[in-house]
N, C-alpha and C positions, 0 to 999 in steps of 0.2 A: 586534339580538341577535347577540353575535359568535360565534365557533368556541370558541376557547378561552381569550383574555385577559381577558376581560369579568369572567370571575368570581374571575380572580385581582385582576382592581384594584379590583374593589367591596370584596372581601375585607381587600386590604389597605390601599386610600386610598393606596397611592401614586401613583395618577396623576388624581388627584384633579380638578385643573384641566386636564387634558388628555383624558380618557376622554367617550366621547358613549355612547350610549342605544345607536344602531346603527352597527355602522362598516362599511365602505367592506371586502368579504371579496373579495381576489385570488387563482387558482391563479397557485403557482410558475412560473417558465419560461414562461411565456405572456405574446405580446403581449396588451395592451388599451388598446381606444382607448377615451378619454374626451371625451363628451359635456357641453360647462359650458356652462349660461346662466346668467341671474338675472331676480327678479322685480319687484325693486323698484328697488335702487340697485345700483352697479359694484361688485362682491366683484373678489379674485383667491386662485384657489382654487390655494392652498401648499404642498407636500410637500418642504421642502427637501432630505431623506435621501434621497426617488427624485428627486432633478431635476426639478421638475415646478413652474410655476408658471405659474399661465394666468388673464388677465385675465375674469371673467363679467360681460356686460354685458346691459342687459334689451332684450329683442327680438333678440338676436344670439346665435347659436349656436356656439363655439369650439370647437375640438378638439384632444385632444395624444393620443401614444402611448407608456405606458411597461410596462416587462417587469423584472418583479423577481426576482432570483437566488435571495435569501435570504429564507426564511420571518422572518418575525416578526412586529412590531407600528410601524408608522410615523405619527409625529403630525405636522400641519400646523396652519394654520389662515388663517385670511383675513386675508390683509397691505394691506389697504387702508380707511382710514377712511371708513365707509361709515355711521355714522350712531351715534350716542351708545348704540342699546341691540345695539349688531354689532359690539363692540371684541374678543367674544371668542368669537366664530364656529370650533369647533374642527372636527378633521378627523380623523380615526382607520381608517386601513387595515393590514386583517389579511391577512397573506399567508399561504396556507397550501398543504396540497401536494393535488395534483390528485385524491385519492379524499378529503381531509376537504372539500373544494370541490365535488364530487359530492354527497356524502351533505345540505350545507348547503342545496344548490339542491334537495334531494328535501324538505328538513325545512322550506322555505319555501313551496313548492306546495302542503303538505299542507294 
């Protein structure tokens, strides 16, 4: 469930092939490290717009660090053929600013 893209692209289908269920909710200005694995086959998990491309392999735990300047809405997705029903493994991080990122982490605990 995102902040606040989610319901503009249901609404409007334009990002039809790119939008997921839940995405990936960052504060601005803040480091965050990311934790990749996988469970079945090797993904590589994609964010071209943050620099960000990291191999998940299964039993192996990966890590990368990025910090995003500009709120918005960033798509990825998994650049490695990984199996005829995973061609379109998508990726969708919402960046947002540090009290709608608060309020997200209070509306997730509830």
């Amino acid at each position: 469930m995102g902040v606040g893209f989610d319901s503009f692209t249901e609404k409007s289908g334009l990002f039809r092939l790119l939008g997921v269920r839940d995405s990936l909710v960052l504060p601005i200005n803040m480091k965050t490290q990311l934790l990749i694995t996988s469970h079945d086959v090797i993904h590589s998990f994609a964010l071209p717009s943050l620099g960000v491309k990291v191999d998940a392999n299964p039993g192996r735990l990966n890590s990368s660090q990025i910090e995003c300047r500009r709120p918005g809405c960033y798509f990825g997705q998994c650049r490695e053929l990984c199996g005829s029903l995973h061609s379109n493994i998508r990726i969708n991080v919402e960046v947002v600013s540090a009290l709608m990122f608060r309020e997200w982490v209070s509306k997730m605990r509830a």
